[in-house]
C-alpha positions in Angstrom: 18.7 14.1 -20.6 19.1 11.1 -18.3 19.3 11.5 -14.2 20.1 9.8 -11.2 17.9 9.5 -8.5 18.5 8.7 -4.6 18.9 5.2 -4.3 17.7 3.3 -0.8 18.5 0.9 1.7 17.2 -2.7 1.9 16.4 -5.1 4.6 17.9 -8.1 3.5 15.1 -10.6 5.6 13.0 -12.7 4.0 10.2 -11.7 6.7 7.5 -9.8 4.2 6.7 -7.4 7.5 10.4 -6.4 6.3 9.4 -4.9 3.0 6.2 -3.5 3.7 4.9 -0.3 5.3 2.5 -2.1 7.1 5.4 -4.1 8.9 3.1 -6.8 8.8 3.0 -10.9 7.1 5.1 -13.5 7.3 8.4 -14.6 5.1 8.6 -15.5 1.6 9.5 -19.0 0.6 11.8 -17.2 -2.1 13.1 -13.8 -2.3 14.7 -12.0 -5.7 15.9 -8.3 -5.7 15.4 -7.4 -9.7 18.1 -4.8 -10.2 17.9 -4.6 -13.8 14.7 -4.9 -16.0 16.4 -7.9 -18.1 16.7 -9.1 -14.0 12.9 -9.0 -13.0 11.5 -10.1 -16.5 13.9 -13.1 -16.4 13.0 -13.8 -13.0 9.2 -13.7 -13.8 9.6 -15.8 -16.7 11.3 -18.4 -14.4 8.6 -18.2 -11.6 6.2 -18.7 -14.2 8.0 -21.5 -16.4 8.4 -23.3 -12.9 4.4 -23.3 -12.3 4.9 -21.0 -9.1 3.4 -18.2 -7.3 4.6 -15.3 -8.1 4.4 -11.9 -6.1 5.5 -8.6 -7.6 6.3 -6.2 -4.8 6.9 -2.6 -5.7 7.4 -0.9 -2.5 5.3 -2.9 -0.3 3.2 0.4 0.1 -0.3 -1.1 -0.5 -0.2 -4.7 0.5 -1.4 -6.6 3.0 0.3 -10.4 3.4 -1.2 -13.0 5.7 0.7 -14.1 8.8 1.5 -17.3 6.9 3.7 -15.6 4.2 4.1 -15.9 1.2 4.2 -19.7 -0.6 6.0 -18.7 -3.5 8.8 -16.3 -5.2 8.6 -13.0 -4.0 10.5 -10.4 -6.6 11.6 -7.3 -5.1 11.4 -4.2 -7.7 15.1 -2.2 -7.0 15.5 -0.9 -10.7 16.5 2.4 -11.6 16.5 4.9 -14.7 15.6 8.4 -15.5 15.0 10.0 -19.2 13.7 12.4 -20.9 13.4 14.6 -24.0 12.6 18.1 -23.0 11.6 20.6 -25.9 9.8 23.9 -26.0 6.1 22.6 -27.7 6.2 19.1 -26.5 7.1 19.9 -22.7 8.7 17.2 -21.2 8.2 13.2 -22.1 9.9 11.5 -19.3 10.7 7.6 -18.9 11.0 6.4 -15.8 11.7 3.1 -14.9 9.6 1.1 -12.3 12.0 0.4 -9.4 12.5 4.3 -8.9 10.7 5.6 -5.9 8.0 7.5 -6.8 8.0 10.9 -4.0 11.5 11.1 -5.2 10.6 11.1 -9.0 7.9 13.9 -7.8 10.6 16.0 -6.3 12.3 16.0 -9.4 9.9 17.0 -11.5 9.4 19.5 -9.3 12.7 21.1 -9.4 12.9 20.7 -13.0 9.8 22.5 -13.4 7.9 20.0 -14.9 4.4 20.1 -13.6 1.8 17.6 -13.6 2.8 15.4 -10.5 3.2 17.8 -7.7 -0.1 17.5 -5.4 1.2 13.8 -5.9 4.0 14.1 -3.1 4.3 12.1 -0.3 2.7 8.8 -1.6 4.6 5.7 -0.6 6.4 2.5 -3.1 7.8 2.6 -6.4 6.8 4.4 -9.7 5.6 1.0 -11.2 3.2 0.3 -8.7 1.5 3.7 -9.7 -0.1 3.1 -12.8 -2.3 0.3 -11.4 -3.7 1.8 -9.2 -4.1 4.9 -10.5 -2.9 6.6 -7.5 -4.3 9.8 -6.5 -4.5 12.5 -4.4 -5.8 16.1 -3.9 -7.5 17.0 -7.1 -4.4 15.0 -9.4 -4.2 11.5 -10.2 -1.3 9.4 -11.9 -3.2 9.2 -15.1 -3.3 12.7 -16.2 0.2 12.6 -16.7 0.9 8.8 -17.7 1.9 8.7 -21.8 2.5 4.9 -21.7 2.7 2.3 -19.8 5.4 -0.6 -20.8 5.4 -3.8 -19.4 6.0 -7.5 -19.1 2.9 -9.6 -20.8 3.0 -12.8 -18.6 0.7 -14.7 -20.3 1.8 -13.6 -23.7 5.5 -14.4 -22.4 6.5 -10.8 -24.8 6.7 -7.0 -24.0 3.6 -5.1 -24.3 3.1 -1.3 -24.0 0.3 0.4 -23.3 -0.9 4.0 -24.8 -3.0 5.9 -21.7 -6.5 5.3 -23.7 -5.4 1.6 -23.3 -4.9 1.6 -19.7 -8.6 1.5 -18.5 -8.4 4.1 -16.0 -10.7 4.9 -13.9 -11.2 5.7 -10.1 -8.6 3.7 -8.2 -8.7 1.0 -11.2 -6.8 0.3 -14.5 -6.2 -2.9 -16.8 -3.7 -3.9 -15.0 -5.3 -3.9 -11.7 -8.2 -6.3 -13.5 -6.2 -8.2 -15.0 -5.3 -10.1 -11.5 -7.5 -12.6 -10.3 -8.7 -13.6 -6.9 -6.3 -15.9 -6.8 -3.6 -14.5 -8.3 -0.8 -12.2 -6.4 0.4 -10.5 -9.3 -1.5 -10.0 -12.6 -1.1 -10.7 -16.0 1.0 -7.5 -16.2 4.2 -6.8 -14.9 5.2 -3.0 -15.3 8.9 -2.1 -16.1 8.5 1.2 -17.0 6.1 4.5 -16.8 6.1 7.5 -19.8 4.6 10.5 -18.2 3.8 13.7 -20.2 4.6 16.8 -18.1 3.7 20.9 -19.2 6.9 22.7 -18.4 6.1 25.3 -16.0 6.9 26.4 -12.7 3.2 27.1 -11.3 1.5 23.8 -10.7 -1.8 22.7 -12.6 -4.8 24.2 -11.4 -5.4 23.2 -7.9 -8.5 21.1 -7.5 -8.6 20.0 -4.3 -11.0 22.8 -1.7 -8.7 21.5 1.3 -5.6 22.3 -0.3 -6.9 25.5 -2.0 -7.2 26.9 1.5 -4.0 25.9 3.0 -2.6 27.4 0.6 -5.2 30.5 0.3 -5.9 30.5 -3.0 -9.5 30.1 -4.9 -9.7 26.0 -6.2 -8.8 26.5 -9.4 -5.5 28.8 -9.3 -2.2 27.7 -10.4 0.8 28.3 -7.9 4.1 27.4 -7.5 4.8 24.1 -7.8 7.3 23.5 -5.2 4.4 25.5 -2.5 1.7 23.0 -3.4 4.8 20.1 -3.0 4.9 21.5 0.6 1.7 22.1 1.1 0.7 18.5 0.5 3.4 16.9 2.7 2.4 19.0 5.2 -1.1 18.0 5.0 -0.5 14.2 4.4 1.9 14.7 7.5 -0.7 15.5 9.4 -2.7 12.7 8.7 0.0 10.5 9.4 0.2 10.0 5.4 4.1 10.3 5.0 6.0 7.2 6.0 8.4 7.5 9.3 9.8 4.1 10.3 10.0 5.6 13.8 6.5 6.8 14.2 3.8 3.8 14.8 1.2 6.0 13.3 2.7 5.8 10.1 2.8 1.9 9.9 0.2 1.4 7.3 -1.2 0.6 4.3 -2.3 4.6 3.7 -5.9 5.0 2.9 -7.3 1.5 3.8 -11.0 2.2 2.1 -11.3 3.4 -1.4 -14.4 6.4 -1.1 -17.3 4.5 -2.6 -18.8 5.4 -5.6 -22.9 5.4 -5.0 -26.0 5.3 -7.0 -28.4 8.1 -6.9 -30.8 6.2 -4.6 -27.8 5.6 -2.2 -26.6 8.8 -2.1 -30.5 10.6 -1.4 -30.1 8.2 1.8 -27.1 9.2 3.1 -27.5 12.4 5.8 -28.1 15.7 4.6 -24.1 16.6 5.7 -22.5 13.4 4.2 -20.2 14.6 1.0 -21.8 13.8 -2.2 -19.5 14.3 -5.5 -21.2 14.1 -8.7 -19.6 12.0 -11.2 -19.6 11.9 -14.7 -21.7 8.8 -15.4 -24.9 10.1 -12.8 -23.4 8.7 -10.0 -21.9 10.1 -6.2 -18.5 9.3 -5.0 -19.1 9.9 -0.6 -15.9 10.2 1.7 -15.2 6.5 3.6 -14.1 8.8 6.0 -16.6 10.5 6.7 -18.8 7.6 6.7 -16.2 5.6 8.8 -16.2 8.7 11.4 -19.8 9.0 11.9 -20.7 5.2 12.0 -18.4 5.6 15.7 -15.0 4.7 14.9 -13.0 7.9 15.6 -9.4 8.6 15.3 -6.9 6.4 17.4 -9.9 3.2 18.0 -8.1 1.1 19.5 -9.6 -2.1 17.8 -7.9 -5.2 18.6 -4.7 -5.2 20.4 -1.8 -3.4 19.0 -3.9 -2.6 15.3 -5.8 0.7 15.8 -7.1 3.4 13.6 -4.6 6.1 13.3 -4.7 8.8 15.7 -4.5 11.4 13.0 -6.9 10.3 10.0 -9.7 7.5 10.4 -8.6 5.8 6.7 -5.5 4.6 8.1 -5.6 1.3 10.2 -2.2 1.3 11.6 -0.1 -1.3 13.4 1.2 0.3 16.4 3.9 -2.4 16.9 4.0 -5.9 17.4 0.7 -5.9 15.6 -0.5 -9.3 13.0 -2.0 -9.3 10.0 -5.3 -10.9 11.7 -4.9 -7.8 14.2 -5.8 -5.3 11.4 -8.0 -7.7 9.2 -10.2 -8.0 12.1 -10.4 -4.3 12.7 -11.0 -3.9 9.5 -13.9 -5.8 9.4 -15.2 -4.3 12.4 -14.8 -0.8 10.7 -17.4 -2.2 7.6 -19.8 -3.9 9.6 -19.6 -1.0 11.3 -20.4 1.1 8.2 -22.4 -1.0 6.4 -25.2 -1.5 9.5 -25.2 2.5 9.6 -25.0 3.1 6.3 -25.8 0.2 4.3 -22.7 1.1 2.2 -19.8 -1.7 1.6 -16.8 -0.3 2.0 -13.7 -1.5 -0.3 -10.0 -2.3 0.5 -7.8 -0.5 -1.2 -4.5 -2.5 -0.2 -3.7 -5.7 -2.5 -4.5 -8.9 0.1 -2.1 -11.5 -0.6 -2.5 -14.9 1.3 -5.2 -13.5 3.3 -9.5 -13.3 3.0 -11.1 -10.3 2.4 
């Protein structure tokens, strides 16, 4: 079966606070909208033949551009495509290509009954940008479900795909994130297109996550219907100021700004008896950058510097509440882990890709 999915509006500025949620950064010294996948491989392969700079933007979601801009081509993700071969023993085995936005694929799949993505709902940008990233979110992450990845080998100049035991995933990582360097924009990989696996069912995978579990007053571990842990989660991301609304200030962001760090053993005995300590499968503790952020006395709404503030309604967000720079929220930023790391002695990590800016 193939689908359609909504399609979107575009600003047609060449003002990067334009297409990102930050509504931050300076303007692009070129701009390309990739419609087609023969469009945004053809337009990489130029950038790249040229000797440019090249920025991939899928969304804009999780990026943050310096006030300078962008000195370089900037090519703007807008493609589209929805397959899959549905069968009985093999579930679902969906291609998806990487311009499609990716709360609207999650819908989908909901209403098909395809589960695997649902506690996913809600995220900002574009199913391409997922896979690097390996976005996730209460208790389910992007590469539980990812078959293959295909993509665009820069370096290479050829198509590459990748099976999901060739991805390198990990927390918040994959090859393709490592494949960029410091002073690269984009990596060595440019996605086109994401293969998920999905089980069909209407009653989600088991929920994982103790927050949700209670909203939704069930034990962790129970399966539900899928389209109640879909609300569930927007409700609670929502709250947190997690689900993008271009007329709510609090939204304007980057979503979680800090990735929760992953500790040694030694650094997670020093923590306080009440900080959240997750075992992890290789002996050491992921912590919550929340919680560290919170109780190193930077609470919700801090107003920072100027119009850049911690969201009112979840300390991880650094928000531009209007008229806000990118140096605005870099320097709160760095307030927020010097903050942390004098507490704590814990270095906190952005999560958001920094393009023309320092960390």
């Amino acid at each position: 079966m193939s689908a359609g999915l909504p399609g979107r509006e575009h600003a047609p500025s060449s003002s990067l606070a334009e297409h990102t949620t930050f509504h931050v950064g300076g303007p692009a010294r070129h701009l390309v909208r990739a419609t087609t996948e023969a469009e945004l491989v053809d337009a990489v392969r130029a950038v790249d033949e040229a000797g440019e700079s090249l920025l991939v933007l899928s969304g804009g979601s999780n990026v943050l551009v310096g006030d300078e801009g962008f000195d370089g081509t900037v090519v703007l993700v807008d493609t589209h495509g929805l397959d899959a071969e549905v069968s009985g023993c093999g579930g679902a085995l969906v291609r998806v290509a990487a311009g499609e936005t990716w709360d609207d694929v999650v819908a989908f799949t909901v209403d098909q009954e395809w589960a695997g993505i649902e506690a996913l709902s809600g995220i900002p940008g574009l199913v391409g940008a997922t896979p690097i990233q390996n976005v996730g979110a209460y208790g389910q992450e992007v590469s539980q479900t990812v078959a293959r990845v295909r993509t665009w080998d820069r370096q290479a100049g050829e198509y590459r795909t990748f099976v999901a035991d060739q991805c390198g995933f990990g927390y918040r990582e994959s090859v393709f994130k490592r494949s960029r360097r410091p002073d690269q924009a984009t990596g060595r990989y440019v996605i086109v297109e994401v293969t998920f696996q999905f089980r069909l069912a209407s009653l989600s995978e088991p929920v994982g996550y103790e927050q949700l579990a209670r909203v939704l007053r069930v034990e962790p571990g129970t399966r539900v219907d899928s389209r109640r842990v879909r609300e569930a989660v927007l409700t609670l991301r929502g709250s947190k100021g997690m689900v993008v609304d271009p007329d709510d200030h609090d939204t304007w962001s980057a979503g979680s700004f800090f990735t929760n760090p992953i500790l040694s053993a030694d650094q997670a005995a020093a923590l306080p008896a009440d900080a959240p300590r997750f075992p992890q499968p290789d002996g050491r503790f992921k912590s919550s950058a929340a919680w560290l952020i919170e109780h190193a006395g930077f609470g919700r709404g801090y107003p920072g510097h100027g119009p850049a503030r911690l969201s009112s309604r979840h300390v991880l967000a650094l928000t531009n509440q209007g008229g806000a720079r990118t140096a605005d929220v870099l320097a709160l930023a760095r307030e927020v882990r010097e903050g942390v790391q004098a507490r704590y002695g814990i270095a906190l990590e952005p999560e958001p890709v920094f393009v023309g800016v320092a960390g």
